[in-house]
C-alpha positions in Angstrom: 4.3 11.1 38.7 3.8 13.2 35.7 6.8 12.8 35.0 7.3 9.7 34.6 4.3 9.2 32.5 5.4 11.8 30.0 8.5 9.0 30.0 6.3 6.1 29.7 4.0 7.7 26.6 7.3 8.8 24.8 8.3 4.8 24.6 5.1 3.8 23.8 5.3 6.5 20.9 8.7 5.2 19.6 7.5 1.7 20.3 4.0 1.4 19.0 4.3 4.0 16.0 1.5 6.9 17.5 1.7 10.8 17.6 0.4 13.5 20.3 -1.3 14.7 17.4 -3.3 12.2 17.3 -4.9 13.4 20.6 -4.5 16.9 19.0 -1.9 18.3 20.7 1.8 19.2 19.5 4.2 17.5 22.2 4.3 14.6 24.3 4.6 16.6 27.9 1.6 17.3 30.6 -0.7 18.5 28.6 -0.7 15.4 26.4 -1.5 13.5 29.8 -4.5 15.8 30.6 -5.8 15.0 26.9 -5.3 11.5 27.3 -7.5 11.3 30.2 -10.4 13.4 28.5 -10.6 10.9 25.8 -10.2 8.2 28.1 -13.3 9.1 30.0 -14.8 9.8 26.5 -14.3 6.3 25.6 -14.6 4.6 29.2 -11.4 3.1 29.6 -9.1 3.7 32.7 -8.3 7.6 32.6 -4.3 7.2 33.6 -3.0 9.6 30.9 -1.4 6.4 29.5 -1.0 5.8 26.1 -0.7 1.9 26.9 -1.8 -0.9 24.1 -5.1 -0.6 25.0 -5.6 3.2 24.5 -3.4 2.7 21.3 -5.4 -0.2 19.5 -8.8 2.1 20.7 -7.4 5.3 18.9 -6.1 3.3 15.8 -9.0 2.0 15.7 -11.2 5.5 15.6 -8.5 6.5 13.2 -8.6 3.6 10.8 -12.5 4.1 10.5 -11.7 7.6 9.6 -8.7 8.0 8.7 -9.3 10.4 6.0 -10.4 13.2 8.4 -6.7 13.1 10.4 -4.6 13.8 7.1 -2.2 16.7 8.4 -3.3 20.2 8.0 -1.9 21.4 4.3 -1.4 25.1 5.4 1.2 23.8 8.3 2.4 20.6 7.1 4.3 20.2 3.8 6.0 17.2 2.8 8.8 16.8 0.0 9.4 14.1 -2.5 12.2 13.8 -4.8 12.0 17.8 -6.1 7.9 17.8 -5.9 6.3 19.1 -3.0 2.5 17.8 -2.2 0.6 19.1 0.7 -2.7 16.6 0.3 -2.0 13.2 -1.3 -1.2 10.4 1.1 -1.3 6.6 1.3 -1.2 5.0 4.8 0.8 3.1 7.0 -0.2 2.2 10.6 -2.5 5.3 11.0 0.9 7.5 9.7 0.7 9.3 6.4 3.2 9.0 3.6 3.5 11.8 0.9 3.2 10.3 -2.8 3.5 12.3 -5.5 0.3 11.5 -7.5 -2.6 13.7 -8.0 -5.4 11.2 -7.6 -5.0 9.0 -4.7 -8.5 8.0 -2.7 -8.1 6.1 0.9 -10.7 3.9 2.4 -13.0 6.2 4.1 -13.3 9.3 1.4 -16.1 9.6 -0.7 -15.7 6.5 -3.6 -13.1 4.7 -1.5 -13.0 1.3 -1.6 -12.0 -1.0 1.0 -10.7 -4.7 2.4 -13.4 -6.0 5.3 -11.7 -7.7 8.2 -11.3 -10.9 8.7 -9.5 -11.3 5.2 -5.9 -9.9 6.1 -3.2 -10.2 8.8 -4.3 -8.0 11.7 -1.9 -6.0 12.8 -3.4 -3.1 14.6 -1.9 -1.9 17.8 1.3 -3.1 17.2 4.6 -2.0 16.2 5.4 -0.7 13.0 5.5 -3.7 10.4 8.4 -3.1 8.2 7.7 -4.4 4.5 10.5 -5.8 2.4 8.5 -6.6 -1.2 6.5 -5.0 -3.2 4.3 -7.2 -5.2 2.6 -6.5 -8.7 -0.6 -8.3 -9.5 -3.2 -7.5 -12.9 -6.8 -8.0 -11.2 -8.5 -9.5 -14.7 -11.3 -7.3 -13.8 -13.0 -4.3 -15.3 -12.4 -1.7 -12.7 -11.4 -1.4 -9.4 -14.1 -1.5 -7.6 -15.3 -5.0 -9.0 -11.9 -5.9 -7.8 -12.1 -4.7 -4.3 -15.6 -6.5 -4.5 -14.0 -9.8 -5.8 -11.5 -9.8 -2.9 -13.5 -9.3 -0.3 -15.7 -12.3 -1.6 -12.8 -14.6 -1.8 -11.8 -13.5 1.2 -8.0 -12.3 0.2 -7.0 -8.6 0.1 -4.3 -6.2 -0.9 -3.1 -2.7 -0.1 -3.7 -1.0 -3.4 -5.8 -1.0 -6.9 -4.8 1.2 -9.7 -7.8 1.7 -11.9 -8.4 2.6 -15.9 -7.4 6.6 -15.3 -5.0 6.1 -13.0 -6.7 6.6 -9.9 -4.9 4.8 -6.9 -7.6 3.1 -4.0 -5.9 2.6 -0.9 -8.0 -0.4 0.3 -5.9 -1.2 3.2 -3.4 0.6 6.0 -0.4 -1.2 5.1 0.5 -2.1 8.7 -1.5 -5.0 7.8 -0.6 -7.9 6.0 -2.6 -8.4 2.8 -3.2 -12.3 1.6 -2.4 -11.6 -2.4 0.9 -13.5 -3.0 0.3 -17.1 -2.6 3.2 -17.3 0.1 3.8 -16.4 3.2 6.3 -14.1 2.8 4.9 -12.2 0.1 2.2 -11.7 2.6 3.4 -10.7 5.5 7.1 -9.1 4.3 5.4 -7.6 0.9 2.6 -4.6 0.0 0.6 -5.6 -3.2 -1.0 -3.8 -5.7 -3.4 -4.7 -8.2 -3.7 -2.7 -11.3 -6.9 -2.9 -13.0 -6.7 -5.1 -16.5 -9.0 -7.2 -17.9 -6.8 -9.3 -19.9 -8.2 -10.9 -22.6 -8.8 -9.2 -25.6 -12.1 -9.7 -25.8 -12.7 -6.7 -23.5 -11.1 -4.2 -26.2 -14.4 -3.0 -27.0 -15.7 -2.6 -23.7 -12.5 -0.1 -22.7 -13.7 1.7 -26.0 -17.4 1.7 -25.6 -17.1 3.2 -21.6 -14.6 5.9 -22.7 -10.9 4.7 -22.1 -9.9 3.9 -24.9 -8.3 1.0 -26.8 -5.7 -0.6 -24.4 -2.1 -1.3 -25.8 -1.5 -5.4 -26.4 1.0 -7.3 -26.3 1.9 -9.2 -29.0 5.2 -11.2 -27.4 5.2 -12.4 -23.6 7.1 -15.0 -22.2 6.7 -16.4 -18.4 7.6 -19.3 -16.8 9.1 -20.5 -20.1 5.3 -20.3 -22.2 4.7 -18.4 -25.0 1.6 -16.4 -24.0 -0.9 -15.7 -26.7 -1.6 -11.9 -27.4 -3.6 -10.0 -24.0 -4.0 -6.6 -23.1 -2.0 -4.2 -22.1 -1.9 -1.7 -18.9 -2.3 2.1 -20.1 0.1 4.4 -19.6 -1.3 6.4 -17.1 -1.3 3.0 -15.1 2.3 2.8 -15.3 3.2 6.1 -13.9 0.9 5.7 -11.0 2.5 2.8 -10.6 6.1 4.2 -10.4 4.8 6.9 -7.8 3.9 4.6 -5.9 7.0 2.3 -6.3 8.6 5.8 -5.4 6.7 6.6 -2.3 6.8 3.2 -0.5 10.5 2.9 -1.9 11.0 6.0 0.1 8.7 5.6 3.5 10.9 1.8 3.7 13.7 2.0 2.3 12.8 -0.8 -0.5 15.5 -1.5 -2.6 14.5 -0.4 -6.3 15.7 -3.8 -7.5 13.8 -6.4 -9.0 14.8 -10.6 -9.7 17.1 -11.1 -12.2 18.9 -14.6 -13.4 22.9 -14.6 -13.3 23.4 -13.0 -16.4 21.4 -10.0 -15.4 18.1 -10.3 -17.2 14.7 -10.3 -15.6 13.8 -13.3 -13.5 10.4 -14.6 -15.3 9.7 -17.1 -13.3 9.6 -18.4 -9.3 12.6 -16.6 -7.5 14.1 -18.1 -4.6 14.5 -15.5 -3.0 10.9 -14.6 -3.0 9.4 -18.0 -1.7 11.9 -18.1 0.9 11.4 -14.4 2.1 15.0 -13.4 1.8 14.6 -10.9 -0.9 14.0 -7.3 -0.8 12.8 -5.0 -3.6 10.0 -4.8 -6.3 8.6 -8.4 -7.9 5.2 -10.0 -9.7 3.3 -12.3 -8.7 4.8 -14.9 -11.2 8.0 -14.7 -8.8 6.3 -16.5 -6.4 4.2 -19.6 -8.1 3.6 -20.9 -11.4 0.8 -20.6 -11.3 0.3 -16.9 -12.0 1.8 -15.3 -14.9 1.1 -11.2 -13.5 2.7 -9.5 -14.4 4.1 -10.4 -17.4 4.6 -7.4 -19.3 6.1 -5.1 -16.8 9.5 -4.4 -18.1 10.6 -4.0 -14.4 14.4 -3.0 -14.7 13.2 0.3 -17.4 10.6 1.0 -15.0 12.8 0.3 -11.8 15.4 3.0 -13.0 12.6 5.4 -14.3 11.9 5.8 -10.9 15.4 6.1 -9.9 16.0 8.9 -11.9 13.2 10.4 -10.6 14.5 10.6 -6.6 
């Protein structure tokens, strides 16, 4: 009997996307059966020894409300990426963690995290691995961060990640879920989205300066969607490069294609992309891509940046 249950929990591991380290043990065998039951009990569900859906969505759960405190142990678990090797930044995925090499990353649950309430997202807890196609790009036209991650959760929309002023990356949301941010249904439930914190208008200048980041770059020249858009401010360059790790790490954990939309003649698509609305494309795009009625992210130069991080790998 045992032995068939070490079967069953080794294709409910392969089919729901858990570890036997998340009952802290090393192998899925007997003793992973024995543990089962002792947190079973603990939790007052059936004690079968059964990883099943039920005991799944139950531990995802206790993970996802602490997620922080199950990041694996630096002193036995090193992960590589591209020729850096980081043994404590992580972003997420389905209760998994994914190396990105970045040196300020905060999830959720840490101290300062920031984070999507439910009820605003595509719940996907307790099932198998969702496998995202697009990365999406969005400016926030907030101050920080954290008045973005506020904003959100008042509208009631969400996304995976905010990059804020220094560069600091908030995961707000395991990217198993599927994050409302790109005004289409399959940049929702195919894509992961970003927002990376910018104001905007240039009327703000003075408030980068006065709080201590500085003056932010503008730009001067910016087409989308055919308009001439009038000068607005830029993203700083620490933005960009956390940017491009995480283009890097999620390009890595999915195999994204480090492509972007382009017309016929090669150039940048700056505008709706077929492709996009109708789900069938896979790689990195802005929100533009998707509706006229956003222009973010209009300045990212998305084929340099796209084969800066190429180079990189």
């Amino acid at each position: 009997m045992a032995f068939d249950k070490v079967f069953y929990n080794q294709a409910s591991e392969e089919k729901l996307g858990w570890k036997p380290e998340w009952f802290g043990v090393k192998y899925n065998d007997e003793n992973l059966i024995n543990v089962v039951k002792v947190w079973q009990r603990k939790i007052g569900i059936k004690a079968d020894g059964l990883v099943g859906p039920m005991t799944f969505r139950r531990i995802w759960t206790e993970r996802d409300a602490s997620i922080s405190k199950h990041q694996p142990n630096q002193s036995s678990s090193t992960y590589s990426l591209g020729r850096f090797c980081r043994t404590n930044n992580y972003i997420v995925h389905n209760g998994n963690f994914l190396p990105i090499d970045w040196h300020k990353v905060v999830l959720w649950d840490e101290p300062n995290g920031l984070r999507i309430e439910p009820g605003r997202y595509y719940d996907y807890a307790g099932q198998k691995d969702r496998v995202p196609q697009m990365f999406v790009n969005h400016w926030d036209v907030c101050l920080s961060s954290e008045t973005c991650a506020k904003i959100l959760n008042k509208r009631g929309i969400s996304v995976h990640f905010c990059i804020d002023n220094d560069g600091t990356i908030y995961q707000i949301l395991d990217m198993q879920h599927g994050a409302w941010h790109a005004s289409n249904w399959a940049g929702n439930k195919r894509g992961i989205g970003v927002e990376i914190s910018n104001a905007y208008y240039t009327k703000y200048q003075d408030w980068y300066d006065e709080n201590g980041f500085g003056e932010r770059p503008i730009v001067e020249s910016s087409t989308v969607h055919g308009i001439n858009l009038k000068n607005y401010l830029d993203f700083y360059p620490i933005q960009i490069k956390a940017l491009k790790a995480l283009w890097k790490s999620v390009h890595l954990a999915f195999n994204i294609p480090l492509v972007c939309p382009t017309n016929s003649n090669g150039t940048p698509c700056k505008t709706i992309y077929d492709g996009c609305t109708k789900g069938s494309f896979s790689g990195f795009v802005n929100h533009y891509n998707f509706t006229k009625g956003k222009i973010d992210c209009a300045n990212l130069d998305m084929i340099s940046l796209l084969q800066e991080v190429k180079e990189s790998l």
